[in-house]
C-alpha positions in Angstrom: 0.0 0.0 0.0 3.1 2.6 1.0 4.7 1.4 -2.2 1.3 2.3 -4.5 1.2 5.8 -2.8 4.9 6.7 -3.4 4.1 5.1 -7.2 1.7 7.4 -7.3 2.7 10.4 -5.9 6.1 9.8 -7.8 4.1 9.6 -11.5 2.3 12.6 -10.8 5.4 14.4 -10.0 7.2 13.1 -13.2 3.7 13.7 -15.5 4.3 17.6 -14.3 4.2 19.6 -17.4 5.9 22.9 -16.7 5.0 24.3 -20.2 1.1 23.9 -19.7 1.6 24.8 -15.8 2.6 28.6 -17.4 -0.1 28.6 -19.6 -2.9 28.4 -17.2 -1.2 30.6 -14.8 -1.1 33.2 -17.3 -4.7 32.2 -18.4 -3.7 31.8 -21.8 -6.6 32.0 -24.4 -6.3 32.4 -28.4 -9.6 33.5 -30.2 -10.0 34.0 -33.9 -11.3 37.3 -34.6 -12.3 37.3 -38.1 -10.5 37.4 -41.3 -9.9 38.9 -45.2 -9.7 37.9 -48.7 -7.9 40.0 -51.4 -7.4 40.2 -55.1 -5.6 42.3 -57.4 -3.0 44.9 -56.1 -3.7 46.1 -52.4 -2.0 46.9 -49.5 -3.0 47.3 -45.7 -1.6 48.7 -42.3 -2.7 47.3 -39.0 -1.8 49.4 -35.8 0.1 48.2 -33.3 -1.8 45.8 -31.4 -2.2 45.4 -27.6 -2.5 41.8 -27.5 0.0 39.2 -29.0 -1.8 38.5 -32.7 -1.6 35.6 -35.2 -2.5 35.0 -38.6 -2.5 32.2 -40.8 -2.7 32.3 -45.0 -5.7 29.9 -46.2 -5.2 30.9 -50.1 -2.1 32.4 -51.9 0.2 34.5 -50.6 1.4 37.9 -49.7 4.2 40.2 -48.0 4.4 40.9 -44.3 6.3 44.4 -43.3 6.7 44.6 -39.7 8.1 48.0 -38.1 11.7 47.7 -37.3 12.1 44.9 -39.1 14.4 45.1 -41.6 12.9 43.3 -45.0 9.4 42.4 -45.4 8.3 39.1 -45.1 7.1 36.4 -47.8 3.9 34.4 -46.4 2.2 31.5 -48.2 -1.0 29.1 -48.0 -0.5 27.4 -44.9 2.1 29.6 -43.5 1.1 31.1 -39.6 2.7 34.2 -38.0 2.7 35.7 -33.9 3.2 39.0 -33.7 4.0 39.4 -29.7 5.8 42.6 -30.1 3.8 46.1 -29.8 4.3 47.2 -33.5 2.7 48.1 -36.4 2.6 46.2 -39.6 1.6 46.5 -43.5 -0.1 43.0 -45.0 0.2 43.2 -49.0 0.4 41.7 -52.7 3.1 43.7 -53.2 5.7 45.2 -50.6 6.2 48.4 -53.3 2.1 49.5 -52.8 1.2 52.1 -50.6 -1.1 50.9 -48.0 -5.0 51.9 -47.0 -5.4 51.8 -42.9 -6.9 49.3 -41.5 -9.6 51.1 -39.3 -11.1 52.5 -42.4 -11.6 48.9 -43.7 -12.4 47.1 -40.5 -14.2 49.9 -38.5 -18.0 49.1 -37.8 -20.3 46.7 -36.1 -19.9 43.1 -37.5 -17.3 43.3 -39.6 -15.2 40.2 -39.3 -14.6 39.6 -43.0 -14.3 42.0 -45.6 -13.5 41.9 -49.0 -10.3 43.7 -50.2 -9.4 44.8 -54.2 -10.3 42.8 -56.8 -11.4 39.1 -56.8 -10.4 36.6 -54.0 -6.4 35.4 -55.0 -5.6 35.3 -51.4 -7.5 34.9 -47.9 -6.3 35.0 -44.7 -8.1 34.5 -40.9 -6.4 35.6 -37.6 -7.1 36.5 -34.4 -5.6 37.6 -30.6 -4.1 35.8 -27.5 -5.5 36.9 -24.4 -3.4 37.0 -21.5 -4.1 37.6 -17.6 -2.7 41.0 -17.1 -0.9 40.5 -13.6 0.8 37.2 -14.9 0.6 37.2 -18.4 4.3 39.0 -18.8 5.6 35.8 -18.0 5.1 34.7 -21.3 5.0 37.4 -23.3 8.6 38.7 -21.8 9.9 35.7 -23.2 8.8 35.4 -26.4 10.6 36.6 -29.5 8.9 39.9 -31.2 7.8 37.8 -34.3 7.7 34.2 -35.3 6.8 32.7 -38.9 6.1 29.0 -38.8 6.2 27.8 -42.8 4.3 25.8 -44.2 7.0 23.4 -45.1 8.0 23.2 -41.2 7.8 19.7 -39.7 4.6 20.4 -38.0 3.1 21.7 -41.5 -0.2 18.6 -41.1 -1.4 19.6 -37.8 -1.7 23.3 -39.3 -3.2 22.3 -41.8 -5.4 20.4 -40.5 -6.4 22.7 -37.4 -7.1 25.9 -40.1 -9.3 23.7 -42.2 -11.0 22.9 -39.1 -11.2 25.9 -37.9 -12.7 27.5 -41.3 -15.2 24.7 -41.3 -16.5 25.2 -37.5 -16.9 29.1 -38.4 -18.4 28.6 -41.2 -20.8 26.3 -39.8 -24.4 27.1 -37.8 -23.4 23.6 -35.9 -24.4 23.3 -32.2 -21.4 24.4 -30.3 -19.6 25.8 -33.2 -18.1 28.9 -31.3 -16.5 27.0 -28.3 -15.4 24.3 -31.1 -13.4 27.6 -33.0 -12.4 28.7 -29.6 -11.0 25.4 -28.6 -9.2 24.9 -32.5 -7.5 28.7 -31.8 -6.3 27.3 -28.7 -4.4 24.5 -30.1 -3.0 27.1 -33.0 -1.4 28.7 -30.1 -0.1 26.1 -28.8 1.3 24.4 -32.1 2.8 27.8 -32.8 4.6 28.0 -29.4 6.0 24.0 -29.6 7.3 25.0 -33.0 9.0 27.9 -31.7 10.3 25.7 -29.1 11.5 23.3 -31.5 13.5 25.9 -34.1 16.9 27.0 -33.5 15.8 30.5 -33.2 17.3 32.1 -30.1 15.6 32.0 -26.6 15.3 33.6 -22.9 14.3 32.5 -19.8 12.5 29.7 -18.7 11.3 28.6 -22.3 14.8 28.5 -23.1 14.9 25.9 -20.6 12.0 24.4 -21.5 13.9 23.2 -24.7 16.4 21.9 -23.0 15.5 18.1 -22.9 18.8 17.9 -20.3 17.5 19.8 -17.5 13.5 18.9 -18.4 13.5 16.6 -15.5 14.0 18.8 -13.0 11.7 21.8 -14.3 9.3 18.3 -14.0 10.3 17.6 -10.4 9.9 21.5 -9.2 6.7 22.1 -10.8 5.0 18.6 -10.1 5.4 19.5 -6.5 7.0 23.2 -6.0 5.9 23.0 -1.8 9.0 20.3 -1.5 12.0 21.4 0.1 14.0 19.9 -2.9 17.7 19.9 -2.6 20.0 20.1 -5.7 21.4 16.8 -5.2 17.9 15.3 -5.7 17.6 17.5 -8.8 20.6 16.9 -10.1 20.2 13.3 -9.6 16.9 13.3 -11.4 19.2 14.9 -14.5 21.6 11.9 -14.6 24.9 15.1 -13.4 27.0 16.1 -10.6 25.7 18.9 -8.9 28.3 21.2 -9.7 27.3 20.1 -13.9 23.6 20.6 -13.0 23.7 23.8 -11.1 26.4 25.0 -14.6 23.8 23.8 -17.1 20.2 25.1 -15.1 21.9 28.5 -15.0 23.1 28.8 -18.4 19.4 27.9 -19.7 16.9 28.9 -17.8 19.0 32.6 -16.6 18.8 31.4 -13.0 20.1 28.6 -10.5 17.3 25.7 -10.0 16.6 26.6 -6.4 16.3 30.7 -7.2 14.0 29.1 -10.4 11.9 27.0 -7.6 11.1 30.1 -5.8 9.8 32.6 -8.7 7.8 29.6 -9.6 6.7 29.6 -5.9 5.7 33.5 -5.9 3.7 33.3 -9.0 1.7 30.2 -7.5 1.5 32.6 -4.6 0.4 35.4 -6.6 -2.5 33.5 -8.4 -3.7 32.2 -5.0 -3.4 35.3 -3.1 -5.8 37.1 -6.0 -8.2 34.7 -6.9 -9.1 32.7 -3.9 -9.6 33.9 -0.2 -8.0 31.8 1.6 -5.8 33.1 4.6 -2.2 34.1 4.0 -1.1 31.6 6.3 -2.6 28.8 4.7 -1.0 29.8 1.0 2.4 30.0 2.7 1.9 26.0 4.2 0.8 25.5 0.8 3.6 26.4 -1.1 6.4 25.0 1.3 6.8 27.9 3.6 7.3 26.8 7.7 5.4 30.2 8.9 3.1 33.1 7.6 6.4 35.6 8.2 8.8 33.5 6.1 6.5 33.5 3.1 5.5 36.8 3.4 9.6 38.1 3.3 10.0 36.1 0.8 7.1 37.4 -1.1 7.7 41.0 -0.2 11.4 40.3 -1.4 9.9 39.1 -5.3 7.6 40.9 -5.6 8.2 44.9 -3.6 4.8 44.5 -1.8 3.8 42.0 1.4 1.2 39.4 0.3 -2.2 41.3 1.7 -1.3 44.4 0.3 -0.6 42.4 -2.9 -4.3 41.0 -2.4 -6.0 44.2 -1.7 -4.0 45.8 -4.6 -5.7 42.9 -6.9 -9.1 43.4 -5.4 -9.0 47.1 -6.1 -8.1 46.3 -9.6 -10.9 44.3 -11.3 -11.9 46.6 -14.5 -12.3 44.1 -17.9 -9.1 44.6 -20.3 -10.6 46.4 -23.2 -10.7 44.7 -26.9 -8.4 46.1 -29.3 -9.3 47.0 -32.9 -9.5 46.5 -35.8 -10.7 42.2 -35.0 -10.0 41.0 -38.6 -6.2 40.2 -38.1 
């Protein structure tokens, strides 16, 4: 019976998925917004959006120009793009044409699709990511300003196969239709995010360490059961190094040592708790490892500039909606 419970706890611990442990503490939510087609010669600038944005080609092709970027951009039919940076960017046949503003286009109740020019040779769809304002830096301070997944990338079928999906459910006066789109932009997100973690293009932080397989174990121990007084032996162990090795290798990855890592981790758990449930400071700090109210509460004061109940009544105080941005079609 002991043995079945220390199975147990053990497999839970090693199932840990730190990856989809940040995405629900930043409440992570991709919606598709709406879309264009376009024919002909045309040419369109998008302000600089407030949320992180994607976009995916369904038909043909065109030329992305994103400010401060240096050259624009080819994109073709089955190509996706996130646009996490808080820029400005031109969508167009030909890079050369001067481009119409998007709020003229987009502007007005209802408009979700609209056509552009002269025919249909290209149509796109795209959409937002939603993040939780107090945590959602987490993950947007560590991604790159712009990524293009190709079409021709390794993971090329499941785009394809989640857009056509996706055009389908929208399309489609089927029962549940929306939370079936919402659902499909979800896993958009996601794809785009493992592909990014699976390219060679540079990274920061803790998603930099997410794609290290070396150190993966430990970021599996730490976040399957964060209120454990782990001990870098133990986590080193669980990496098949020395400690000296492991301690190297965490830092150089993830920007911090593992144990440093293992407390962040503990003051954003703290920080989710402490706003959306009302339970007693003292019972979040015996949550989260902590032997006494005052040693959680120095340590959370220490991350974070502000002890944990003027944290909470901070939160409290701030509960307006996060406004949508405009135009939806991209």
């Amino acid at each position: 019976m002991l043995y079945s419970a220390i199975y147990l706890r053990d497999s839970t611990i090693m199932m840990a998925d730190p990856f989809s442990d940040i995405l629900k503490l930043t409440k992570a939510e991709s919606l598709t917004t709406g879309g264009f087609s376009a024919g002909g010669t045309w040419a369109i600038r998008f302000p600089a959006p407030d949320k992180i944005k994607f976009f995916a080609v369904l038909k043909g092709s065109c030329w992305v120009a994103i400010d401060g970027h240096v050259e624009p951009i080819c994109f073709r039919c089955g190509d996706v793009g996130l646009l996490t940076a808080k820029r400005s960017f031109v969508l167009a046949s030909d890079p050369r044409v001067a481009p119409v503003d998007a709020m003229a286009l987009f502007s007005g109740a209802g408009r979700t699709a609209v056509r552009v020019g002269s025919g249909d040779d290209f149509v796109q769809i795209g959409g937002h990511v939603l993040l939780d304002r107090t945590s959602g830096g987490l993950l947007s301070d560590v991604l790159p300003p712009w990524i293009h997944v190709p079409a021709a990338s390794p993971q090329a079928d499941k785009f394809r196969w989640l857009l056509q999906q996706l055009v389908e459910e929208r399309a489609s006066d089927l029962p549940g239709a929306p939370l079936v789109s919402a659902q499909l932009s979800q896993l958009l997100f996601i794809q785009i995010l493992r592909a990014h973690l699976r390219s060679s293009a540079p990274m920061e932080g803790w998603l930099r360490a997410l794609g290290n397989p070396r150190i993966a174990p430990a970021l599996r121990l730490m976040h399957g059961d964060p209120a454990r007084a782990w001990h870098l032996d133990e986590l080193a162990a669980a990496c098949a190094m020395s400690r000296t090795t492991f301690a190297s290798h965490f830092r150089a990855s993830a920007g911090v040592a593992p144990l440093t890592y293992l407390g962040q981790w503990r003051m954003r758990l703290a920080e989710r708790r402490l706003r959306d449930e009302n339970a007693a400071v003292a019972v979040v700090a015996q949550s989260l490892g902590y032997s006494s109210e005052s040693a959680f509460s120095n340590a959370f004061k220490r991350v974070t500039g502000r002890s944990p109940k003027a944290y909470r009544d901070a939160a409290c105080a701030d509960t307006s909606p996060a406004a949508e941005s405009a135009p939806s079609s991209v």
